[in-house]
N, C-alpha and C positions, 0 to 999 in steps of 0.2 A: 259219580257226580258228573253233572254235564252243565256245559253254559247252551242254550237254546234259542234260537232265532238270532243268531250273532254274525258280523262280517268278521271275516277271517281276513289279514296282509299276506297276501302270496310273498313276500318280500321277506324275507327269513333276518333275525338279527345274528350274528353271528362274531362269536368273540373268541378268544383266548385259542385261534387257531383251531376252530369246531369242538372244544372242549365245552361250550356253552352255545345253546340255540334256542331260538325264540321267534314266535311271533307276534303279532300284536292282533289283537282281539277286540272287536267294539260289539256292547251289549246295546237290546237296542232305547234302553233309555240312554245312550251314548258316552256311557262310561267308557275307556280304556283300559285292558290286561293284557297281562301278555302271558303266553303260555310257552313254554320249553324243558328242557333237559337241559341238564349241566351231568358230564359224564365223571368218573374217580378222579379226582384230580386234587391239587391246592392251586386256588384262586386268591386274588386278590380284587376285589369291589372298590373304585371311588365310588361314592355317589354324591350326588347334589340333592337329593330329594329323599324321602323317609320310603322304604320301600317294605312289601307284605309280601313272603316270599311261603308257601303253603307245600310243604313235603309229605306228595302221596306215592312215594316209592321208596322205600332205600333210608339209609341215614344222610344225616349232614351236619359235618363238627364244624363251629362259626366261631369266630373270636372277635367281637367288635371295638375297635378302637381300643386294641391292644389289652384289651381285658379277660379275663380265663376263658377257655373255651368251653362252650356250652353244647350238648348232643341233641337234637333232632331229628325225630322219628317219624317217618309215616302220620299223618291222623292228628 
């Protein structure tokens, strides 16, 4: 899968000490994504806003707001 005819931010977002990396993506009806890698790790997420997070690599165990933790696979 690919996003096409998109600006890419040369500006890298970078958290948890390069444990999570990101950039930001704009399609061109001018949506916002962002695209990165989050490496083996346990994180922790505030967020302010409702977020759409799409795992095409690898697993990812999530607990949200302290509730069982749920597995995520690829696809």
């Amino acid at each position: 899968m690919q996003f096409d005819g998109v600006s890419v931010s040369k500006k890298a977002n970078v958290y948890f000490d390069g444990k999570c990396v990101s950039h930001t993506v704009t399609l061109p009806d001018g949506v916002r994504k962002s695209v990165g890698v989050i490496l083996p790790s346990t994180l922790r997420f505030d967020l302010s806003t409702k977020e759409v997070v799409e795992v095409v690599e690898g697993t990812a165990h999530v607990s949200i707001n302290g509730q069982a933790e749920r597995t995520f696979t690829a696809g």
